[in-house]
N, C-alpha and C positions, 0 to 999 in steps of 0.2 A: 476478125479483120478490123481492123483501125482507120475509122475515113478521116478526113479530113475535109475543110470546106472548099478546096481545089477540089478534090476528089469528086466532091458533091455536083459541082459546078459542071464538071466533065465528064457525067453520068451521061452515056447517052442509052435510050432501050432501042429497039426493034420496033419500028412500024407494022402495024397490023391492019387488018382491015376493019373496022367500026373501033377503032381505038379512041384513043384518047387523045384534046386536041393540042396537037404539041405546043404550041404558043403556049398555051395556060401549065403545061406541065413544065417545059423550062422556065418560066416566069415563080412557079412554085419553086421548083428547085433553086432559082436563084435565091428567092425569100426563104429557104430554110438554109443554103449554104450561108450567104449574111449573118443568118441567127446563130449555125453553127460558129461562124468566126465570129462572133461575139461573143460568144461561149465559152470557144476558147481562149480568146482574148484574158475573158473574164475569171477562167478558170488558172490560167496562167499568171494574174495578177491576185488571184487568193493564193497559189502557191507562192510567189513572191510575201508574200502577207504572212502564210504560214509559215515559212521559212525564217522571216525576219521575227516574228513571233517565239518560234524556237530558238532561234538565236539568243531573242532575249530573255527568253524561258530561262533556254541554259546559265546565262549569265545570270538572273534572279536568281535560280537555284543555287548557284555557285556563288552566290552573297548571301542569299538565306544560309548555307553552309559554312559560308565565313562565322555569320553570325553567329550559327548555332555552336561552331568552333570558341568562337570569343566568350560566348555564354556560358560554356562548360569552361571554360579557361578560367574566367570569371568567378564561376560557383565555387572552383578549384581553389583560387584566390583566397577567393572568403573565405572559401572551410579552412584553410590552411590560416588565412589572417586571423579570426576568431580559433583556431588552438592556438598560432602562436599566443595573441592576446591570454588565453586560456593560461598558456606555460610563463608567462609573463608576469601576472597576476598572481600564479601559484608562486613562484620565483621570489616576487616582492613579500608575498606573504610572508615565506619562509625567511627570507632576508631579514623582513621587520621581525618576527618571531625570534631570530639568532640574536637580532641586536637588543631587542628588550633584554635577552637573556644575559649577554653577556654584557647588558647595563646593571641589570639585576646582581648580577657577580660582582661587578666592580662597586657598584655602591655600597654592595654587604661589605667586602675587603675595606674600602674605602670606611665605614663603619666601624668593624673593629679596630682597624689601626688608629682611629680617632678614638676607639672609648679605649682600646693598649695603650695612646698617647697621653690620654688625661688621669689615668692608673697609675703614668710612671708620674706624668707630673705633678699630681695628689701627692705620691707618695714621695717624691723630690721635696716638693714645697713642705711635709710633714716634716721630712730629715733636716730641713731647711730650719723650720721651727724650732725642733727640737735642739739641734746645735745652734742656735737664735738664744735661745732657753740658757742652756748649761754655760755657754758664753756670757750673759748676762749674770748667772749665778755665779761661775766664777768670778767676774767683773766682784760683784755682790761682797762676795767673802771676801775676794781682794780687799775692798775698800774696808769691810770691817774688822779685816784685820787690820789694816795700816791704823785704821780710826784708835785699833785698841793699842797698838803699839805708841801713838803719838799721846793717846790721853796715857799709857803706862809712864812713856817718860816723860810727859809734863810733872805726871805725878811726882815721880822721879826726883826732876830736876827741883821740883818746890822743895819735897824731902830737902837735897842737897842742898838748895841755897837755907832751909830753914838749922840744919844742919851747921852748914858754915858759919852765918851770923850769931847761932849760938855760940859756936868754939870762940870765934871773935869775943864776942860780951865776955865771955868770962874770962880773956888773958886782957883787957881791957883794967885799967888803975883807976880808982875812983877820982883823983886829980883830973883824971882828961875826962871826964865823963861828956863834958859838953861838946869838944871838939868830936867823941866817939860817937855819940850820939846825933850828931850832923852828919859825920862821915856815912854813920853806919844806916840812915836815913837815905841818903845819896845813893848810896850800894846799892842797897836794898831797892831803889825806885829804877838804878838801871837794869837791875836785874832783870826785875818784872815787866823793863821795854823790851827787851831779850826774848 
């Protein structure tokens, strides 16, 4: 049974004979119904208390939960941000590694065609020389033959004019000697301007 401090208040017992003196027992009973209603007052405003306490339990809990949610979300983050990093790094590597390589190739290519380019142009510039050479040699014999042909017919032509002026002297009359003898001085000097 459930009292309450009305209840209390409104206890009444049974008169006896050598009882108890009623003044003092409802005076007591008032003083423990009072206490009772503070009691419950008080016990009513702890359930208030605990109530708003659970209230706010719940709601802590349910931000701790947030939390712990955001935290594995979080973690989730990272782990996944360090692999990506992880796949990224691998990536670059690989990337750098492809490009070395195929710097490596093009510089090798890039190489021979440079030492094939100076092969042909050695051997250009050789052919170069050489028909440099033969051209020059021709030139060479050219002119030595002209030289021998020009000193042939200087020779030649002294022959002839010594030639001439002989045949002259001797159809020459010893009367004209002097005039032939100037003549043939004259001749003879233009010749050799000739």
């Amino acid at each position: 049974m459930r009292l309450s401090a009305l209840d209390i208040k409104k206890q009444e017992f049974r008169k006896a004979f050598k009882g108890y003196d009623v003044s003092e027992v409802e005076a007591y009973l008032d003083t423990v119904s009072n206490e009772f209603e503070k009691l419950f007052r008080e016990n009513e405003t702890l359930k208030e208390q605990i109530a708003s306490l659970e209230k706010e339990k719940q709601q802590l809990n349910h931000e701790i939960q947030v939390y712990r949610d955001n935290e594995k979300t979080f973690q989730k983050a990272i782990v996944k941000s360090q692999d990506m990093a992880e796949d990224v790094v691998e990536n670059a590597t690989k990337r750098a590694e492809l490009i070395l390589k195929e710097a490596e190739i093009i510089a090798n290519r890039t190489k021979l065609q440079a030492h094939e380019e100076i092969l042909n142009l050695k051997q250009e510039l050789e052919e170069l020389r050489l028909k440099n050479e033969a051209i020059i040699d021709d030139i060479k014999n050219y002119l030595v033959e002209k030289l021998n042909s020009i000193e042939e017919y200087s020779r030649n032509r002294k022959i002839l004019r010594l030639d001439t002026n002989l045949s002259e002297l001797s159809n020459v009359t010893p009367d004209k000697d002097e005039d032939t003898q100037s003549s043939y001085g004259t001749d003879f000097n233009v010749d050799e301007n000739k």
